[in-house]
N, CA, C and O of each residue as an XYZ file, in Angstrom:
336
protein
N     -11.049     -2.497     19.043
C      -9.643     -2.269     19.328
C      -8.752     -3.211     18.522
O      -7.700     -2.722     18.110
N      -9.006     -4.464     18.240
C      -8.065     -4.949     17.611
C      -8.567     -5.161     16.335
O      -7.719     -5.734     15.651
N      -9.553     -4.945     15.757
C      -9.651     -4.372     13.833
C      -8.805     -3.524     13.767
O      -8.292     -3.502     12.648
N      -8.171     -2.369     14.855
C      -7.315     -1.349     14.317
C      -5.409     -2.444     14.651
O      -4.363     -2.380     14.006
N      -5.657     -3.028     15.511
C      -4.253     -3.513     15.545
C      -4.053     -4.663     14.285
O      -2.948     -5.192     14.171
N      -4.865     -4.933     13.597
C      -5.161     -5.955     12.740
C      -4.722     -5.519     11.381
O      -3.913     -6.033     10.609
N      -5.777     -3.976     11.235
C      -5.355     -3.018     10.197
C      -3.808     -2.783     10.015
O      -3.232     -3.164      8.996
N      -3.187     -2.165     11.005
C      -2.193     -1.870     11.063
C      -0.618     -2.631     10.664
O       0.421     -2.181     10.182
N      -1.189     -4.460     11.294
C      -0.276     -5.398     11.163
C      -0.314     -5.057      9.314
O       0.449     -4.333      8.674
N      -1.484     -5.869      8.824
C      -1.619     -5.945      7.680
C      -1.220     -4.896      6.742
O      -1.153     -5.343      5.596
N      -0.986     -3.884      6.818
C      -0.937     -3.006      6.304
C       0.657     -2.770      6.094
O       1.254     -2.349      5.103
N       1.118     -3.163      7.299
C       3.017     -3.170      7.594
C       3.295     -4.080      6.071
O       3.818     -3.704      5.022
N       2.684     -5.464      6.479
C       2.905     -6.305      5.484
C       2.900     -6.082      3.939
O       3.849     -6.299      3.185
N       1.519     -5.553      3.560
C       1.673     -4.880      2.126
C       2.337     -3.295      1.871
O       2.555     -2.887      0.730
N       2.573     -2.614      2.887
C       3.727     -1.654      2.707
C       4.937     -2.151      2.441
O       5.660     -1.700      1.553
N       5.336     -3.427      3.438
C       7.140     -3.727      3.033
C       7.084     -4.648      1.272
O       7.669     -4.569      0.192
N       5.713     -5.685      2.073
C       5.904     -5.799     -0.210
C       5.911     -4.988     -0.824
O       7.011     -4.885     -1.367
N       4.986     -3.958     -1.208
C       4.910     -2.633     -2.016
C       6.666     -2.448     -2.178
O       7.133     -2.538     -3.313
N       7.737     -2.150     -0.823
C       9.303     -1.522     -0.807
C       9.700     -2.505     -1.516
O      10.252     -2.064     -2.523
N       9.689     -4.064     -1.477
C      10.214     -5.121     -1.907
C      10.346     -5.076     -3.390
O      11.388     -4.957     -4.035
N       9.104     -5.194     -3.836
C       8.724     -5.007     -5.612
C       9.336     -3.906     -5.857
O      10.365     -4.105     -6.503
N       9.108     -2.651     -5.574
C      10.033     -1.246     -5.773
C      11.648     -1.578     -5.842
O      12.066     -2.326     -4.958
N      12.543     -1.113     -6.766
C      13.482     -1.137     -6.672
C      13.761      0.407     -6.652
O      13.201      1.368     -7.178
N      14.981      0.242     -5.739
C      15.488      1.792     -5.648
C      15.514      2.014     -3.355
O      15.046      1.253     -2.509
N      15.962      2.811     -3.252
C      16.228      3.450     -1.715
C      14.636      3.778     -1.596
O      13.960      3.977     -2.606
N      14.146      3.814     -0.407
C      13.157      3.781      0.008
C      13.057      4.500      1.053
O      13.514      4.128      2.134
N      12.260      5.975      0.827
C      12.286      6.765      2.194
C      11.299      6.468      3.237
O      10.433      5.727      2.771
N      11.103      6.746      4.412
C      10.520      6.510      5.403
C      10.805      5.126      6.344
O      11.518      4.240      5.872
N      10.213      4.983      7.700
C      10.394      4.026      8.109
C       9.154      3.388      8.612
O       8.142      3.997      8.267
N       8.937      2.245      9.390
C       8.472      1.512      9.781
C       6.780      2.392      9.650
O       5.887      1.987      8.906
N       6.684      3.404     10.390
C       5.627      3.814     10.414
C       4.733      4.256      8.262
O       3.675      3.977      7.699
N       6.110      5.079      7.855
C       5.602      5.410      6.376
C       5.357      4.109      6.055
O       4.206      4.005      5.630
N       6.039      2.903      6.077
C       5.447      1.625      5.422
C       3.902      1.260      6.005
O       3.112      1.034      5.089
N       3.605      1.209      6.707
C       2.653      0.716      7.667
C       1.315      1.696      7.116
O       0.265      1.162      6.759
N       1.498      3.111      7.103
C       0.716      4.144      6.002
C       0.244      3.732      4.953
O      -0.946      3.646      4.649
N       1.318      3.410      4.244
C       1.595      3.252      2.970
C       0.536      1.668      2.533
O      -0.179      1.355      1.581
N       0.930      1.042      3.755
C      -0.051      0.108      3.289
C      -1.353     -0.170      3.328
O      -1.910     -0.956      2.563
N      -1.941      0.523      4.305
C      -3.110      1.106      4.931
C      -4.031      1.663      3.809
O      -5.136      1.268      3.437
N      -3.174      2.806      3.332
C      -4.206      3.599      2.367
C      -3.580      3.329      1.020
O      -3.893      4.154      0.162
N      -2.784      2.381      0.645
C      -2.428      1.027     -0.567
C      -3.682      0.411     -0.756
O      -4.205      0.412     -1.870
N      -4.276     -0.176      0.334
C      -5.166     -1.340      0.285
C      -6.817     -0.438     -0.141
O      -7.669     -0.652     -1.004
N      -6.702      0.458      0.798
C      -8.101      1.418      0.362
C      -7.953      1.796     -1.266
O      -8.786      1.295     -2.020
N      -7.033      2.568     -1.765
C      -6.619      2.652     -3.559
C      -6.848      1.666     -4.441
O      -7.311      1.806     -5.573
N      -6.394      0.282     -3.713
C      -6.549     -0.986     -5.016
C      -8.299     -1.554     -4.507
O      -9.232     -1.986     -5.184
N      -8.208     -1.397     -3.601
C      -9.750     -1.671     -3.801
C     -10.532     -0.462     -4.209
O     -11.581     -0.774     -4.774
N     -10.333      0.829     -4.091
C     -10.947      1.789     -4.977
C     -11.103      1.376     -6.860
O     -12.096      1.434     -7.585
N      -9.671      0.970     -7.170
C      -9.673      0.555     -8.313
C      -9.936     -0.384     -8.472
O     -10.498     -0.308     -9.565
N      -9.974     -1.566     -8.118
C     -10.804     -2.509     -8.417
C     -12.258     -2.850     -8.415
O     -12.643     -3.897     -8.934
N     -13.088     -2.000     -7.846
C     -13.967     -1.370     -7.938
C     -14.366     -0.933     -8.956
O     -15.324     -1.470     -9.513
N     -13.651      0.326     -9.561
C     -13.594      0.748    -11.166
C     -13.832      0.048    -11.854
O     -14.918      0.029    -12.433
N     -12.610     -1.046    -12.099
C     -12.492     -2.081    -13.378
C     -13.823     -2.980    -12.816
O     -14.130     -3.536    -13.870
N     -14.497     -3.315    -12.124
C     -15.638     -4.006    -11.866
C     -15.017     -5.304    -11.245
O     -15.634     -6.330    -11.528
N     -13.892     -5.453    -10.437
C     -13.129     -6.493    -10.049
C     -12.982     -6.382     -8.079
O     -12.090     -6.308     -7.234
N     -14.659     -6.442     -8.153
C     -14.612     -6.227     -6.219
C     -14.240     -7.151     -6.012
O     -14.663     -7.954     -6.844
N     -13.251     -7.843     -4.894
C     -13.003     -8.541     -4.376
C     -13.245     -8.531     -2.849
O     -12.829     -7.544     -2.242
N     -13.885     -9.535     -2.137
C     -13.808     -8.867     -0.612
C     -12.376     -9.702      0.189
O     -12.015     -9.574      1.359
N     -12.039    -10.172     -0.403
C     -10.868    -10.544      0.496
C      -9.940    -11.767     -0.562
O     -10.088    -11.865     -1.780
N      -9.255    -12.372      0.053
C      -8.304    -13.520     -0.539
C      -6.994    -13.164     -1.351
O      -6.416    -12.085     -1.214
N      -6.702    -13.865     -1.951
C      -5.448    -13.090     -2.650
C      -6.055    -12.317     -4.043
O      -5.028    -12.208     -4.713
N      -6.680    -11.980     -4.498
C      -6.833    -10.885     -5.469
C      -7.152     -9.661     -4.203
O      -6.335     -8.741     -4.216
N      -7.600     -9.625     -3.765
C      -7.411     -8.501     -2.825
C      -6.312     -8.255     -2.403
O      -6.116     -7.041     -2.459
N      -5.021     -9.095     -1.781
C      -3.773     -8.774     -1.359
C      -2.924     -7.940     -2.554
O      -1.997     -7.155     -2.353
N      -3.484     -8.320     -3.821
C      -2.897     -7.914     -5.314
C      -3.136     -6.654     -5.336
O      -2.260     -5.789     -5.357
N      -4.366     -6.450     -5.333
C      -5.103     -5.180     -5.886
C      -4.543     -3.841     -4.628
O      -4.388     -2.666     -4.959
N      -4.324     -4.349     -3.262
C      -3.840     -3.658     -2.224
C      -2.142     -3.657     -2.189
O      -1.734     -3.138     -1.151
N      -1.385     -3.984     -2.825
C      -0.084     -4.349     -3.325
C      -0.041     -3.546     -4.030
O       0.831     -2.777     -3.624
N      -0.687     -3.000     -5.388
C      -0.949     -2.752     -6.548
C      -0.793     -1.435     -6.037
O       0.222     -0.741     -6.108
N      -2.296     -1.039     -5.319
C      -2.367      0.607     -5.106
C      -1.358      0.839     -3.985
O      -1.497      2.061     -4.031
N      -0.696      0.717     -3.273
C       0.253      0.941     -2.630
C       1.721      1.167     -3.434
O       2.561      2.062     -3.341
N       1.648     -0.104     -4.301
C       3.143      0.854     -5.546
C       3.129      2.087     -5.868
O       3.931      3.017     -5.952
N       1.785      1.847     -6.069
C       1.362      3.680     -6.836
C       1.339      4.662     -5.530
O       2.256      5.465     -5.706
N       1.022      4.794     -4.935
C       1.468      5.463     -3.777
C       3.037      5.768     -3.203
O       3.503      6.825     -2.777
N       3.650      4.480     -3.350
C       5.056      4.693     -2.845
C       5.901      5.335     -4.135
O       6.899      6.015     -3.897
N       5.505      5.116     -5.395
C       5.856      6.377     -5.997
C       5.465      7.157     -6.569
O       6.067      7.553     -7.567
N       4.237      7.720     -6.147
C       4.067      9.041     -5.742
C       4.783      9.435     -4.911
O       5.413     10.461     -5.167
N       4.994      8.688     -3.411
C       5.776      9.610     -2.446
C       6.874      9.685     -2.746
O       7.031     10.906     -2.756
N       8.080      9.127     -3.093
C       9.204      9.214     -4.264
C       8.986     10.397     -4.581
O       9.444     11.279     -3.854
N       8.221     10.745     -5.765
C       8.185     11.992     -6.652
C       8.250     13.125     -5.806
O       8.944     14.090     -6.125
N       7.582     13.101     -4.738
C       6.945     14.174     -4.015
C       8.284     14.374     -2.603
O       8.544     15.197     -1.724
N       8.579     13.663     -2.876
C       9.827     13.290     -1.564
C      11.053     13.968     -2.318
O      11.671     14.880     -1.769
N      11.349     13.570     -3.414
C      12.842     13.928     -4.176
C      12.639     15.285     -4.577
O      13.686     15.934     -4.568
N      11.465     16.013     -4.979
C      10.994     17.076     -5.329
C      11.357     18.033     -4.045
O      11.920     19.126     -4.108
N      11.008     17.522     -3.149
C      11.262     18.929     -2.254
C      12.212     18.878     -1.657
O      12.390     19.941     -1.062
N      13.460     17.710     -1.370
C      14.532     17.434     -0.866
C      15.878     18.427     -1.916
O      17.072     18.339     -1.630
């Protein structure tokens, strides 16, 4: 029960960095950030993976989960302004 409340905190956190670094209006709220950071962190460790740069935790992991979460938040951008 609380790996998922843990997930979730953490995830808030590298979603609102992800909005922070982004410049520009930012759709969704509390919950899209919290998403966003969730399956951010699964992406940069997918890719870091790739490049051969596993990290299991510390700050290259906060990077790499920062990282894939930009890319996500604009994607959702694209995909957001597109159908609006």
């Amino acid at each position: 029960m609380l790996h998922w409340l843990w997930m979730a905190i953490v995830g808030l956190i590298i979603g609102a960095v992800a909005k922070l670094i982004m410049p520009g209006k930012d759709p969704g709220g509390i919950i899209i950030t919290m998403l966003l950071g969730i399956v951010g962190s699964f992406l940069g460790g997918w890719i870091s993976g790739l490049i051969g740069w596993s990290s299991q935790g510390g700050f290259g992991w906060f990077v790499m989960a920062v990282i894939g979460s930009i890319i996500l938040l604009a994607l959702y951008r694209v995909f957001k302004r597109s159908t609006a």
